[in-house]
C-alpha positions in Angstrom: -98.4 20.7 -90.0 -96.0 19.7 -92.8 -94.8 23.3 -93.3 -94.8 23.8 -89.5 -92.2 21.4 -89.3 -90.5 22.4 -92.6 -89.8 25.6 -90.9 -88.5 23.7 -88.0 -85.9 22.3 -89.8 -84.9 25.1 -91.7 -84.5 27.0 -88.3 -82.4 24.6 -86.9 -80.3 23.8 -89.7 -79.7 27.3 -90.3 -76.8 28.0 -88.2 -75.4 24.7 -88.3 -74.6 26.4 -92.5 -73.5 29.1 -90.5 -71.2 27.4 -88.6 -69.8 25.3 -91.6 -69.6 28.1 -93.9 -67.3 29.9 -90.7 -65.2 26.7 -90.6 -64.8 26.8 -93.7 -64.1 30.5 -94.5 -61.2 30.1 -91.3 -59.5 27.3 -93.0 -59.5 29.3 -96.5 -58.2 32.7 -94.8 -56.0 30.4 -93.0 -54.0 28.4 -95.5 -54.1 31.8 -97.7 -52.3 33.7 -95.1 -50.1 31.0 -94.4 -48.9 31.1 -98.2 -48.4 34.6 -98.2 -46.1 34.3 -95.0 -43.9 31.8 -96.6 -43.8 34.3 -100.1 -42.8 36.7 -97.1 -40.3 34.9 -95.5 -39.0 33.4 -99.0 -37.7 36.8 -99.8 -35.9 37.5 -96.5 -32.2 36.7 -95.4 -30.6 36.2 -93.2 -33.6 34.6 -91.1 -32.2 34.1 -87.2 -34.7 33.0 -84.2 -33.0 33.5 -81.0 -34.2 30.8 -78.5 -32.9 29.4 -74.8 -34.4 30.4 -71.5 -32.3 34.0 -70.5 -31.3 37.2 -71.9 -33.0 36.2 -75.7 -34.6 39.9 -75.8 -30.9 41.8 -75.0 -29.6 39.6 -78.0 -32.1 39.9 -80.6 -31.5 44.0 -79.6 -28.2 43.8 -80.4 -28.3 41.3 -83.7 -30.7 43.8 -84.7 -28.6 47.1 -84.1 -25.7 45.4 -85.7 -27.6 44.6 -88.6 -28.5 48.0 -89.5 -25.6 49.4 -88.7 -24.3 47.2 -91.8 -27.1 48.4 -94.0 -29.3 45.2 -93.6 -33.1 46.7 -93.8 -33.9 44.5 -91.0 -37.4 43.7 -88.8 -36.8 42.4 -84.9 -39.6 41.0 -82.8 -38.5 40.9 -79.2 -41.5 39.9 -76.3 -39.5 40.8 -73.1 -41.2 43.0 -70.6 -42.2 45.8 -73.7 -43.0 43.5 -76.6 -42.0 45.4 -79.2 -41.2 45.5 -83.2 -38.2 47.1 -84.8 -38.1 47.6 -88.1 -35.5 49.7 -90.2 -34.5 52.2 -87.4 -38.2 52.6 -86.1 -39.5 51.0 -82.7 -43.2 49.8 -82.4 -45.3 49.0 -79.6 -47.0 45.6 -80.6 -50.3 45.4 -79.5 -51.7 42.3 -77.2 -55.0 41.6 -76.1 -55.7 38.7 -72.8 -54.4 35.6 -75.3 -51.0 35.8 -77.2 -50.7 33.7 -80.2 -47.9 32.8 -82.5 -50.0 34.1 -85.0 -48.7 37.7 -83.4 -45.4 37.1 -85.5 -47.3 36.3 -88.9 -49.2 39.7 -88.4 -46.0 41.6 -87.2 -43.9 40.6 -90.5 -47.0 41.4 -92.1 -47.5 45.0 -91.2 -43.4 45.6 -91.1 -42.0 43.4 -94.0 -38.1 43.7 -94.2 -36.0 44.1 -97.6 -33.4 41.9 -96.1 -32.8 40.1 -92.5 -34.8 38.9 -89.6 -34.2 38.0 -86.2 -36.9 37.3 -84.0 -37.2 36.2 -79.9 -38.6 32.4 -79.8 -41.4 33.6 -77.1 -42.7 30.0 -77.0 -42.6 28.2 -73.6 -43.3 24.4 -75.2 -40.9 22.2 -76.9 -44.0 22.2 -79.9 -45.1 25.9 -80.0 -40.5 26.4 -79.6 -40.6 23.9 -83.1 -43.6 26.0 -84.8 -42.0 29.8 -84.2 -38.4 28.3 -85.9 -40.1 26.0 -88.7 -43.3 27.8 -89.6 -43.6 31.2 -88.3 -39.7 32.0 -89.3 -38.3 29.7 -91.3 -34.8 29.6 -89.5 -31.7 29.5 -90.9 -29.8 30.1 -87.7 -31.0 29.7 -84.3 -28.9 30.9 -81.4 -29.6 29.2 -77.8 -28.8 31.3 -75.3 -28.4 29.4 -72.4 -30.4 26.9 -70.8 -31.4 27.3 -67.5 -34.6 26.0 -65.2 -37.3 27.9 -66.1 -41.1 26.6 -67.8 -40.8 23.5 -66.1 -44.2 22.8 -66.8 -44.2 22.9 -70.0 -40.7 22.2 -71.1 -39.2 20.0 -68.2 -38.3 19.3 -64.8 -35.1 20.3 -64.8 -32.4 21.5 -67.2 -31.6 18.8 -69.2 -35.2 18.3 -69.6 -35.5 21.6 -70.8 -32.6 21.2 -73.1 -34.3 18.2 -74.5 -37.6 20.5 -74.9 -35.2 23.6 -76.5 -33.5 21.0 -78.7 -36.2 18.9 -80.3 -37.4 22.4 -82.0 -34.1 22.6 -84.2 -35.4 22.2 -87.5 -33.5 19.8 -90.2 -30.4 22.7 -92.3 -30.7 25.0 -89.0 -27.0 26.0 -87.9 -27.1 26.4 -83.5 -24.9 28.7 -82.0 -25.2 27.5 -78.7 -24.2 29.2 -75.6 -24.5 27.2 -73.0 -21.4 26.7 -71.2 -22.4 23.2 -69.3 -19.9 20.7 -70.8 -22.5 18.0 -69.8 -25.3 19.6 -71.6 -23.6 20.9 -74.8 -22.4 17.5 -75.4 -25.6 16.1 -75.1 -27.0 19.4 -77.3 -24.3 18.4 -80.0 -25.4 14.9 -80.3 -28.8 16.1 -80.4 -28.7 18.7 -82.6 -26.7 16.7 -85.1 -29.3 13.5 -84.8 -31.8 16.3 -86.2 -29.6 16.9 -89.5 -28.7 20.2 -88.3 -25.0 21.8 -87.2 -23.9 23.6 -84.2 -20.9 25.8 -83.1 -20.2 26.4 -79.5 -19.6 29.6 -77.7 -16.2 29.9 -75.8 -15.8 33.2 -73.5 -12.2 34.3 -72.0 -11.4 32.6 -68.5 -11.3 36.3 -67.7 -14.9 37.2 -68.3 -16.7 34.2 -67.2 -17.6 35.9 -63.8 -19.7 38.0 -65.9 -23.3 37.3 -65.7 -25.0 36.2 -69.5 -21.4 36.9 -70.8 -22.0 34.2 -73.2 -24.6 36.2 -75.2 -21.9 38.8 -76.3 -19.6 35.8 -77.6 -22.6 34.3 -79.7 -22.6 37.5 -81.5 -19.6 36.6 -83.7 -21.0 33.2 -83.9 -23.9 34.5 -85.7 -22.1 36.7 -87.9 -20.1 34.2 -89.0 -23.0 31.7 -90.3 -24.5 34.0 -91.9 -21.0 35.5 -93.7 -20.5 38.6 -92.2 -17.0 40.0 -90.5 -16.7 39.9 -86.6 -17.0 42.6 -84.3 -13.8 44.5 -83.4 -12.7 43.7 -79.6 -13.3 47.4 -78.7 -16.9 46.5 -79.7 -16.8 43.2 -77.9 -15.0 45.5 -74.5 -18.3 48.0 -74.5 -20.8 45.3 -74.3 -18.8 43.7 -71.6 -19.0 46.8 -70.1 -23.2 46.9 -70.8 -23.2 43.5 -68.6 -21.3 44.1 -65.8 -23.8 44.0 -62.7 -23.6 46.9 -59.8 -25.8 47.9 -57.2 -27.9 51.1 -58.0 -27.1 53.5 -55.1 -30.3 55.6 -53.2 -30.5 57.8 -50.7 -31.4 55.4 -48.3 -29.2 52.2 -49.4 -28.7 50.2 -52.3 -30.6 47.9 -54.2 -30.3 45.9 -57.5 -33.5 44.2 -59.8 -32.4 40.6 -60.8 -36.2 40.4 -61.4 -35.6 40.0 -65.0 -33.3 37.0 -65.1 -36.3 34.9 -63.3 -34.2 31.8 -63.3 -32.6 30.1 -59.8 -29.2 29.9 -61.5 -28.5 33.4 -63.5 -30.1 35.1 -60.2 -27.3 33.3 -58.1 -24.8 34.2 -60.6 -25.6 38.0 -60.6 -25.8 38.1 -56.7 -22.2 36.4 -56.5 -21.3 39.0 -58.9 -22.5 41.7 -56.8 -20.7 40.7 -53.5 -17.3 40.0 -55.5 -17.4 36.3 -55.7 -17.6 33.0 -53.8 -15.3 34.3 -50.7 -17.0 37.3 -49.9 -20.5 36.2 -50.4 -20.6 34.2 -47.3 -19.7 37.3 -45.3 -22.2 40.0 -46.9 -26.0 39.4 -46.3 -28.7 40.9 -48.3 -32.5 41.2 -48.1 -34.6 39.4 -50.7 -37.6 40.3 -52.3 -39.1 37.9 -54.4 -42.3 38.5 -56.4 -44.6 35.3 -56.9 -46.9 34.6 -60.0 -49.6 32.2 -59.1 -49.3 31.0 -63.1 -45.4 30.4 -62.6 -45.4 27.9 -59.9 -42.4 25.6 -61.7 -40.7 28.8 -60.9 -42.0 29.0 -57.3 -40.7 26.4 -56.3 -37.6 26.6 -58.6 -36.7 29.7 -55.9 -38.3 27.9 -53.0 -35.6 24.5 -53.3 -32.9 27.1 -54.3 -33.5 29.9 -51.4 -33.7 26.7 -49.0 -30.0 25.4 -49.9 -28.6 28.9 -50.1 -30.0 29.1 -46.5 -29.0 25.9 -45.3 -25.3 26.4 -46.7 -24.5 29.9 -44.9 -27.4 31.4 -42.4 -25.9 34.7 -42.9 -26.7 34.9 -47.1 -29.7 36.7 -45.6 -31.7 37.4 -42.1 -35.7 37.1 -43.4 -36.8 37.0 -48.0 -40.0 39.1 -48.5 -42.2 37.8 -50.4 -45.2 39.6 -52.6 -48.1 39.0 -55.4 -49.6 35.4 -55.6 -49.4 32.1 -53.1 -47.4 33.8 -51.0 -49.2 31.7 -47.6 -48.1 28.9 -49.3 -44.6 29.8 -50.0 -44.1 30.9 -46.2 -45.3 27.4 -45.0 -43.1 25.5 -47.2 -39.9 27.7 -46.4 -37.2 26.4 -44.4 -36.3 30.0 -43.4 -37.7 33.0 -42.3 -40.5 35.1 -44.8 -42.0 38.4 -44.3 -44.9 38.7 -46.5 -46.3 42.0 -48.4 -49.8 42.6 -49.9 -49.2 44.1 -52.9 -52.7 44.7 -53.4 -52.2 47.3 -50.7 -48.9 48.2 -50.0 -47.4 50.7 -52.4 -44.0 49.6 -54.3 -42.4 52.5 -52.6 -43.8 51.2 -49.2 -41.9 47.3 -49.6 -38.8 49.1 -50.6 -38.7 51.3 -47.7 -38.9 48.2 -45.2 -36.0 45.9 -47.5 -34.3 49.0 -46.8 -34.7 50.0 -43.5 -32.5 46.1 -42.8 -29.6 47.8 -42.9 -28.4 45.1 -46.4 -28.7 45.4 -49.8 -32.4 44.4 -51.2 -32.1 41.9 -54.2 -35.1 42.0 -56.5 -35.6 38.1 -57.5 -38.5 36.2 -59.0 -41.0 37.5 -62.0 -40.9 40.6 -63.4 -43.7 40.9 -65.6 -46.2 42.6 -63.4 -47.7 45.6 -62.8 -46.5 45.7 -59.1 -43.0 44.9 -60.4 -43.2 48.4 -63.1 -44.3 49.7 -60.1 -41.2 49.1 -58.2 -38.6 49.6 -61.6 -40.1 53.0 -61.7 -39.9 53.7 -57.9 -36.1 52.2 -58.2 -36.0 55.0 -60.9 -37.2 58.1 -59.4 -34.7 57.3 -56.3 -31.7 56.7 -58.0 -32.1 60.2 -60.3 -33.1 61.9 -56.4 -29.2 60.3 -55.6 -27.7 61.6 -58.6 -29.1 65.3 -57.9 -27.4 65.2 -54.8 -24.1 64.1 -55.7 -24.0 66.9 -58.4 -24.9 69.3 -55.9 -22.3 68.5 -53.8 -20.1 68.7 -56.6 -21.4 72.2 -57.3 -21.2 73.0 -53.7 -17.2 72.0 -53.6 -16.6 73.9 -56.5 -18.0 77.0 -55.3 -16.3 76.8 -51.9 -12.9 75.8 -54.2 -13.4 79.1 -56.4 -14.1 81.1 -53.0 -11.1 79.8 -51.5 -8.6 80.3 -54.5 -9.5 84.2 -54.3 -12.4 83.8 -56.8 -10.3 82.2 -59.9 -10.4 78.1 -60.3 -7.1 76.6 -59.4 -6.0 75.9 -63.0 -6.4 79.9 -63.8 -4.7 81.0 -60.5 -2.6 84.0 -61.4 1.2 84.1 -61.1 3.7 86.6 -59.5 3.5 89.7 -61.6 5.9 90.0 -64.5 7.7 93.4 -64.1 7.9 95.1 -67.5 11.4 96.6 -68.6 11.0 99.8 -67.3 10.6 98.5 -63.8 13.7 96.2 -64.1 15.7 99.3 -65.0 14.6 101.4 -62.1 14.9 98.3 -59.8 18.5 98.1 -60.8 19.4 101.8 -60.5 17.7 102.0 -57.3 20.0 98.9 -56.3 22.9 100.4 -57.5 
């Protein structure tokens, strides 16, 4: 009976060890891997985390490219819609499973260690996990803030200067900010802030004549950075071709136009790049377009960040739009709680090709708002695609077309090569005279 119960015991406290000797082999691998990072990122400078709500992914790009264009051996991590690692000229995919972690940067730097500089997106959406990715994950030394606009307001605040307090509180003690935020009310409040944390900040300033520009501010952070960490500014023929890079235009298609703000996801850069679009405040009242905003059911601060925003936008000017279509999650919802009229599409059924055919067939302009990270949304990027190279076909047919007919007019030669009277040669002159004579 003894040993029956001996057994027992030994059964059940078998994988209790197990469990222990687990704990404990995660806590050893854990603090081991955590020394070797900091070894990692001991030997690596500059170090810069680019944080703020919009267009972090175009700007690590760009801190990156300018990097290695000045022989920095440098490793990027940006988590837009392609997360992706670049690394010393060479692009890789990073792989995710249905969790992403922080720990994705530790294994990233891991597997793609640089000889010299960093800069990483902050893809954290909490003012804590914001605070681990610049202090332990990446040992900042500068830290660029983008912008802040109202987006995670679950998780970092309920509106912007709640965010800003979320963004802010992450700055670790020695960090310079370049902040580009163009709020006077919220870069003072940034500054005193930031300097409270035992840190140092430098404001972005852009040209009167550029501030119509949607995310302009990025490209006047760049010089920013390269000044705290040492290095020359970029030339203004530099600065005047990534102006050009963020200047908005509608893509023309055969059957009307369109543009895909999808990616800015934010109320206030969406309302900038639609201004921009129509030419400004004065002619925006006048132009209508159709909206088609794509829902996530685990983005509903953002919901009903477009919701209050596509309400006022109504309520100002009736004519902004007729009807916004409306795909993906809690779409019943949304259509009960607008103050205006919604047209909804089940995107579980309707093809991305299907929902741009009816924003189309309005007769306006459809403006792609909302979420873009989605397999609908790809969907619709590469439909937007195929269109747009279908337009561009045409056009250079017709130009083909006009040449030919040019050439067929101009008696077969192209009007630059049209011959001339004939030149008469010496001979002929003489007998023209003698027969004058």
């Amino acid at each position: 009976m003894a040993s029956r119960n001996l057994n027992q015991s030994e059964s059940t406290t078998e994988p209790l060890r197990q469990r222990i000797a687990n704990l404990v082999e995660t806590i050893t691998t854990g603090c081991t891997r955590g020394r070797h990072h900091q070894n990692r990122l001991d030997e690596i400078d500059p170090k810069i985390v680019v944080s703020g709500t919009r267009g972090k992914s175009s700007l690590t790009q760009w801190l990156y490219e300018i990097l290695q264009s000045r022989d920095y051996n440098t490793f990027a991590k940006i988590t837009g819609n392609r997360p992706v690692t670049e690394h010393g000229g060479e692009t890789y995919d990073i792989k995710r499973g249905n969790r992403v972690t922080l720990y994705e940067n530790e294994r990233e730097l891991r597997k793609h260690t640089p000889e010299d500089a960093m800069v990483v997106e902050n893809q954290a959406i909490s003012s804590y996990t914001t605070r681990m990715v610049n202090r332990s994950f990446t040992d900042a030394r500068v830290v660029v803030l983008s912008n802040v606009r109202e987006d995670h307001l679950s998780t970092l605040g309920s509106d912007r200067y709640q965010v800003a307090r979320g963004l802010v509180r992450a700055i670790p003690a020695g960090t310079h900010v370049v902040n580009a935020e163009r709020d006077p009310h919220l870069r003072s409040y940034l500054e005193e802030e930031i300097h409270r944390r035992g840190a140092t900040v430098s404001h972005v300033t852009v040209p009167e004549e550029y501030e119509s520009i949607p995310g302009i501010e990025s490209i006047y952070a760049l010089n920013h950075v390269l000044a705290a960490i040492g290095e020359a500014p970029l030339t203004e023929d530099s600065l005047e071709a990534y102006r050009d890079e963020m200047r908005v235009e509608w893509t023309d298609l055969p059957n009307g136009k369109v543009y895909n703000a999808a990616e800015v996801n934010d109320v206030q850069s969406t309302e900038m790049v639609r201004q921009a679009l129509l030419g400004g405040n004065e002619t925006t009242e006048e132009t209508p377009v159709t909206p088609f905003l794509y829902l996530r059911g685990d983005r509903r601060g953002r919901t009903v960040s477009f919701l209050y925003y596509l309400n006022e936008l109504y309520e100002e000017n009736e004519r902004a739009f007729e009807t916004v279509h409306v795909g993906g999650e809690t779409t019943e919802v949304f259509k009960r709680k607008a103050q205006f009229p919604v047209e909804i599409h089940n995107t579980d059924v309707e093809s991305a090709g299907e929902v741009l055919d009816a924003l189309l067939e309005t007769g306006y302009p459809a403006f792609l708002m909302g979420n873009t990270v989605a397999e609908f949304m790809r969907e619709f990027e590469t439909e937007i695609d195929r269109r747009e190279s279908v337009t561009q076909l045409d056009v250079q047919s017709q130009q083909t077309v006009g040449d030919m007919a040019t050439t067929i007019t101009d008696g077969g030669y192209p009007r630059e090569e049209l011959p001339g009277p004939p030149v008469p040669s010496p001979q002929a002159k003489n007998e023209s005279n003698h027969d004058g004579e």
